[in-house]
Residue, then its C-alpha position, 0 to 999 in steps of 0.5 A: x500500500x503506498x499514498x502519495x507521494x509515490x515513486x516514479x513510474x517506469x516504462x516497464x510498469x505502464x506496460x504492464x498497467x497498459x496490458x491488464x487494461x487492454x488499452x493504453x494507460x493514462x495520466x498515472x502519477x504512481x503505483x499505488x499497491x502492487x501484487x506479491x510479485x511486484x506487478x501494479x495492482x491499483x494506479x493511482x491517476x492524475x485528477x486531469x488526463x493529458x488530453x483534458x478531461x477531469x478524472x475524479x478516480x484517483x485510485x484506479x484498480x487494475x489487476x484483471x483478476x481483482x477486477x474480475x472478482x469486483x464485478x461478480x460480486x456487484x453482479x451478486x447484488x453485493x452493492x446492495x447489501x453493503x448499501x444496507x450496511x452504510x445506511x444503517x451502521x452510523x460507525x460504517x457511515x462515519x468511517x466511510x466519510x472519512x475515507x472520501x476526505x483522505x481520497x480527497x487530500x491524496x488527490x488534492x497533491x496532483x492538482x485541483x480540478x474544479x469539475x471535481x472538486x468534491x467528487x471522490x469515487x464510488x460513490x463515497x461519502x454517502x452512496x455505493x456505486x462502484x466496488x472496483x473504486x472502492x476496493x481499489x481505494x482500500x488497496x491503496x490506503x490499507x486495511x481500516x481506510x475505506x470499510x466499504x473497499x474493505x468489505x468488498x475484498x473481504x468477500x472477494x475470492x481474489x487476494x492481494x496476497x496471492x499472485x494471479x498476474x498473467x506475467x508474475x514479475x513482468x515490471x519489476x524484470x523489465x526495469x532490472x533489464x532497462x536498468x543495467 
């Protein structure tokens, strides 16, 4: 788990983001938590794309698997339940207002972004909206951050403790092999 600042992000770890996303990565500013075997799992993601366009989701996961087992779960009513959860348990609903404030500070440090302003992800502070946000918050942040992003993961069949990469390693070779 890393918050900002973070590291600078190497070619070899945009490959590697590019490949789970099947397209070409945009405006990573770090790697935010990384699978066992060194592979980014969640991107944390300037506030503005290059191009233009506002980019409230700070904390994007990437992990194919992860995000596989987020989807099943919002296809298994799970964001209901959760919801449920948020509305009536005032300690959930108070910690979950104060993981929409840290989301908030983190990506505060990469620019203010007036569209916005305000805006977290997910549907933080007061609704459940995406569990891949979500989860990839908690990722991030760490256990007892975002209790929602935690409870997702908690449910999940994946585990960030449990390599499923299609390359296991692939950016942390590739640098050692830019690198010498």
């Amino acid at each position: 788990m890393t918050t900002p600042p973070f590291d600078i992000v190497s070619t070899a770890e945009i490959r590697v983001v590019s490949a789970q996303l099947g397209r070409e990565a945009r405006g990573v500013v770090g790697i935010a938590a990384r699978c066992t075997c060194g592979n980014p799992t969640v991107v944390a993601t300037s506030p503005r794309l290059p191009q233009g366009t506002p980019f409230p989701t700070f904390y994007y996961l990437t992990h194919p698997a992860a995000t596989a087992e987020m989807s099943r779960l919002e296809a298994d009513q799970v964001m209901v339940e959760l919801t449920d959860l948020l509305h009536e348990n005032d300690e959930v609903q108070a910690a979950y207002t104060r993981a929409h404030e840290a989301y908030l500070v983190d990506r505060a440090q990469y620019g203010d972004v007036p569209e916005v302003d305000g805006i977290s992800a997910g549907g933080m502070p007061t609704r459940i909206k995406c569990l891949h946000a979500l989860a990839g918050h908690a990722l991030a942040a760490g256990p007892g951050v975002n209790p929602i992003g935690d409870l997702a993961l908690e449910r999940s069949h994946w585990s960030p403790a449990r390599c499923e990469c299609d390359d296991p390693g692939a950016a942390l070779r590739e640098d050692e092999a830019t690198t010498t």
